[in-house]
C-alpha positions, 0 to 999 in steps of 0.5 A, spaced: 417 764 584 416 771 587 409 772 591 403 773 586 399 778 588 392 777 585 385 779 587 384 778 593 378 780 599 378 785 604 376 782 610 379 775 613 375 769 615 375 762 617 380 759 619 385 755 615 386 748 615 393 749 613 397 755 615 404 760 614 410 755 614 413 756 621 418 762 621 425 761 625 423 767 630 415 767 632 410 773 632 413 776 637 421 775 636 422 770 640 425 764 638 420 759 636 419 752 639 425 747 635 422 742 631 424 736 636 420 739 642 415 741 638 408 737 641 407 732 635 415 730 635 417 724 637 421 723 643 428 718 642 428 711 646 423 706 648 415 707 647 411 710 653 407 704 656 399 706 657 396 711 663 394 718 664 399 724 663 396 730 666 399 738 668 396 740 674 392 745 672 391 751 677 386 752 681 380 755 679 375 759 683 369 754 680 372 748 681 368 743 685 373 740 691 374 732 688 369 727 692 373 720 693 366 715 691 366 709 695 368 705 688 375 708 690 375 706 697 373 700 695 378 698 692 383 701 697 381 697 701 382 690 698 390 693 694 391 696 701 393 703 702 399 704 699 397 699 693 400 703 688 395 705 681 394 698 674 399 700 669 400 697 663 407 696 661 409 694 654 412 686 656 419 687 656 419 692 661 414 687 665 419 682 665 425 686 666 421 689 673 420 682 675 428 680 675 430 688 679 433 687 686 433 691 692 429 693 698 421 695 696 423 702 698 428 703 693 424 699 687 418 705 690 423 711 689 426 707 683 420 707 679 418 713 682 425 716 677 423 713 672 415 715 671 418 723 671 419 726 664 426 728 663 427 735 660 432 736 655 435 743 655 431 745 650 426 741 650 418 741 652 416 736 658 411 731 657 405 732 661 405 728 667 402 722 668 398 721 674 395 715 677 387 716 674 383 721 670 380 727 675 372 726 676 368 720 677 365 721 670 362 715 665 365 716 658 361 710 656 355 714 658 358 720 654 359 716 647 352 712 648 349 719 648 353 722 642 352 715 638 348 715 631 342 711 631 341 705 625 335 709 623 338 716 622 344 714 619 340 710 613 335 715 612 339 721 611 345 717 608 339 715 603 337 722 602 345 726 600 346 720 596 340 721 592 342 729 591 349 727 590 348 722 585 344 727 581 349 732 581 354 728 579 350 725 573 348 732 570 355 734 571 358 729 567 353 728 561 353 735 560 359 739 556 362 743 560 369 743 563 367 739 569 365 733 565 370 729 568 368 729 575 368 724 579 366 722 586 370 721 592 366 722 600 370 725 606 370 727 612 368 724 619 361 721 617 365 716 612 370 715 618 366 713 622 367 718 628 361 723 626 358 724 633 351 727 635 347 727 629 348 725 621 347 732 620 353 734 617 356 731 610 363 732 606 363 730 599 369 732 594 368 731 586 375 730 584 378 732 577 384 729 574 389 735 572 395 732 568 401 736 566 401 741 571 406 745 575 406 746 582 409 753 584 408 754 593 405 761 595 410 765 599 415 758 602 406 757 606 408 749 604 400 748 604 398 753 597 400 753 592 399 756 584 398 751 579 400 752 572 400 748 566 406 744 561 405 744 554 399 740 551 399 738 544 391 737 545 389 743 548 387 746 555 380 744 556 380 749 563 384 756 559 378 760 561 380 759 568 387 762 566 389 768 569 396 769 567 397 763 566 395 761 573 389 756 574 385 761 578 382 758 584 376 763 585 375 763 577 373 755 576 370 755 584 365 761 582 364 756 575 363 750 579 358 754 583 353 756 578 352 750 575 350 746 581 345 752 583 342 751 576 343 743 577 338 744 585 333 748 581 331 742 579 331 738 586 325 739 591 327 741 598 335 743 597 338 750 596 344 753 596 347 756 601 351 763 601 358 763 599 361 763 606 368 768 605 374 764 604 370 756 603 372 751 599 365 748 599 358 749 596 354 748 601 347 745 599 342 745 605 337 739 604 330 741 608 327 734 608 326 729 612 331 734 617 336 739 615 342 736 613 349 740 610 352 738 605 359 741 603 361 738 595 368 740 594 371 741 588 378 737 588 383 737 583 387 730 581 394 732 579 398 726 576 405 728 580 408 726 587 407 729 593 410 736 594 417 737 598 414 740 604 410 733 606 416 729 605 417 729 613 409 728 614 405 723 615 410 720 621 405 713 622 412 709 621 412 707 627 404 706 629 402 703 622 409 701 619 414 703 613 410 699 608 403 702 610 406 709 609 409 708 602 403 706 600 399 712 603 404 716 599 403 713 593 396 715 592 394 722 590 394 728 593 388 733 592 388 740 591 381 744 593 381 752 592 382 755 599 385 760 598 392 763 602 391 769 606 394 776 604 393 780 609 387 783 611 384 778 605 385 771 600 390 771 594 384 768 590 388 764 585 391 759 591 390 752 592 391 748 598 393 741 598 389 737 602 389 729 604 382 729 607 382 721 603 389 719 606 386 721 613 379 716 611 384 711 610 387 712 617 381 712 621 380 706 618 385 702 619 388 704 625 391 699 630 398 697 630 395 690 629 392 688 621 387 685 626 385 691 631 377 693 632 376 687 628 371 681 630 376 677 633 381 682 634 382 687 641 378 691 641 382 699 642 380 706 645 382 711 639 375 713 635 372 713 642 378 718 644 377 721 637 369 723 639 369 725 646 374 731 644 370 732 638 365 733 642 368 737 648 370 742 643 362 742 640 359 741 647 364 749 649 361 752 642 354 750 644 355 753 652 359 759 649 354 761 644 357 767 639 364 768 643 369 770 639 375 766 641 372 759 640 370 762 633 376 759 629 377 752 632 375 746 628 374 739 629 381 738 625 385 741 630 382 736 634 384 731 629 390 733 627 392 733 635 389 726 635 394 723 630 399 726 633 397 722 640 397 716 636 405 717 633 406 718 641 403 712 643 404 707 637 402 701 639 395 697 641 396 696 648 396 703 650 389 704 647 385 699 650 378 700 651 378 698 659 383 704 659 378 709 655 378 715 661 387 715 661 387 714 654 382 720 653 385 724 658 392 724 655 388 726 648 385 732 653 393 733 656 396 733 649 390 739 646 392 744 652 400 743 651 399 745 642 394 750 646 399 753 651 406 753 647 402 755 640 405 749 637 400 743 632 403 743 626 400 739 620 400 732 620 402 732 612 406 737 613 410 739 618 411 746 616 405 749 617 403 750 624 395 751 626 397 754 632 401 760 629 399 767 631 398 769 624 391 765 624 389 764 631 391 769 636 393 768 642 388 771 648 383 766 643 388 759 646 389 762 652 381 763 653 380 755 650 386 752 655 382 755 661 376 752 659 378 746 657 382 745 664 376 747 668 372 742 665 378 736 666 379 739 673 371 738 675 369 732 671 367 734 664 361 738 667 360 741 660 358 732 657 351 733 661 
């Protein structure tokens, strides 16, 4: 279908969580990154064992000289000075490596071989590992700062829910097209990786739409138009037709109203201002502390996932073909974020989100059914997950109101996140006791999407939150520089 030029504004906004399908040529001309050597591509061959990948970042005029702590001379002299670094190897290369024959400087050379990324013609090399993580810094002290504390979690918790329930009550006993809404929590509170504060909330009421048709806006991948079949029984939501079109701005602005109406009835929650290009109506709770809460309006088609995710979600070799096919059979989710067009929104889009299907993953994230449980071994992911979230708050808070960091999100961060985990599929290269390499291969991995303009969508391939279109490149070049000081010098922004 020809692109549908609607209404739209006159001024971009926030970034979008989802942007333009790749082009075979990128902004400038030259040819784009292939889709095997792009960051989140799986490399052909046996898995990678545990440790710590790092490009050498160059020197930069604040970075403090490293300071070698007694600990590490400790250790030194109880291994011996050329006591090479622990590394963890998946067992069958444990047992090949005790059967190899040679002199000990062959083995040493030999090894030393096999650690070195091997860069195809057309491929990105891997960020180099190296022995341990720069710095002295105590991560576990980092996540005991940023933990949510019983008391603060139970009481804000207590508070949203009661303003939610209250909604969700009066939209479904009154007569409106929204009566069919139903409640489902996102977002990194309900996935356990919200860091901080319990200040921040994500809720969508969801709407089942049958008998649609989905037409994608522009080859994007992410938006699409949403046009009904034949009803016998009528369409309860015509009056959000525009042309035939299920107009996204039309039901959102509808959806708005009645939940301001709704507040009025509620002490201490306001609305806030409709923020440009946002899907959500933001409620601000005053009491007992100021909480947000974003409530989402999602529609429920009853169809299977688009073409474009056919090549996402690739979790087969970290949770398992079984687990993917039953992810896939949930329903996805449309929310009314609008495509950018121009210098403005194509107001009747909608962009397909799986914020649920990300829930799930969190959840259940080890390789073993039994990871992170009581009896089981207990991995490093969540935490890996919470420092980076934290890095990217933390440089927001230092940098204050500087442009180039205004269009980054904690989904970049988790979207980088999932795509480590489909790199390094198993348990035993996220153990706990190897929490710093593990978070510096997350770190490595942020800056390579940051420096090739490559993160694409987890769900669908696609679609490249990195591109041009959406985040400019002084703004990733500004982050990378900020991020390898940071790595270079201990982290100094956790303090």
């Amino acid at each position: 279908m020809a692109a549908r030029r609607g209404k739209s504004t006159r001024t971009a906004s926030e970034v979008e969580a989802a942007g333009p399908r790749a082009s075979a040529r990128s902004v400038n001309g030259a040819p784009t990154v292939p889709e095997a050597a792009r960051p989140g591509a799986r490399r052909n061959g046996p898995s990678r064992a545990s440790g710590c990948r790092q490009e050498k970042s160059g020197p930069d005029p604040r970075e403090k000289p490293q300071v070698r702590t007694r600990t590490a001379r400790a250790e030194d002299q109880a291994e011996g000075a050329s006591a090479p670094s622990e590394r963890v190897e998946p067992p069958s290369a444990q047992g090949l490596s005790l059967l190899r024959a040679g002199s000990r400087r062959e083995r040493e050379a030999r090894s030393a071989r096999e650690r070195r990324p091997q860069a195809g013609p057309t491929e990105l090399s891997a960020p180099a590992r190296m022995e341990a993580p720069p710095g002295a810094w105590k991560l576990q002290t980092v996540l005991e700062k940023v933990r949510l504390s019983r008391h603060e979690i139970s009481e804000a918790a207590e508070v949203v829910n009661r303003v939610v329930e209250h909604l969700l009550r009066r939209l479904q006993g009154r007569e409106s097209e929204f009566k069919g809404v139903a409640l489902l929590r996102t977002g990194s509170y309900y996935e356990r990786v919200k860091i901080s504060a319990p200040n921040e909330f994500d809720v969508m009421f969801k709407l089942e739409v049958p008998r649609i048709q989905l037409e994608e806006y522009c080859n994007s991948g992410a938006h699409y138009f949403v046009k009904f079949k034949r009803n016998p029984g009528g369409n309860p939501l015509e009056q959000f037709l525009e042309k035939e079109i299920l107009s996204a701005s039309k039901m959102l602005s509808k959806f708005r109203k009645i939940i301001k109406e709704e507040i009025k009835n509620i002490e201490g929650v306001t609305v806030e201002r409709k923020r440009r290009g946002s899907p959500a109506v933001t409620l601000l709770i005053s009491k007992p502390k100021e909480i947000s809460v974003d409530i989402i309006l999602a529609l429920e088609p009853k169809s299977r996932w688009p073409a474009s995710t056919q090549k996402g979600l690739p979790i087969s070799e970290w949770l398992g073909v079984k687990v993917r096919n039953n992810l896939k059979r949930q329903p996805f989710y449309l929310v009314p974020k609008h495509a950018k067009e121009g210098s403005g929104f194509q107001e009747e889009t909608w962009r397909l989100s799986f914020s649920h299907i990300e829930k799930d993953i969190l959840k259940n994230h080890g390789e073993s059914k039994t990871c992170c449980e009581t009896d089981g071994m207990k991995c490093c992911r969540k935490e890996c997950l919470k420092l980076m979230k934290y890095l990217l708050e933390q440089l927001k808070k230092k940098f204050g109101d500087r442009r180039e960091l205004a269009k980054f999100c904690s989904y970049h961060v988790k979207t980088a996140f999932f795509h480590v985990c489909t790199q390094d599929p198993h348990d035993n290269q996220w153990q706990l006791k190897n929490l710093e390499c593990c978070f510096d291969n997350c770190v490595a991995y942020f800056l390579q999407c940051l420096k090739t303009e490559q993160l694409a969508n987890y769900f669908i391939p696609g679609v490249n939150l990195f591109s041009r279109d959406l985040i400019d490149k002084p703004s990733k070049e500004f982050l990378s520089k900020q991020i390898e000081y940071e790595r270079n010098n201990g982290f100094p922004v956790f303090w």
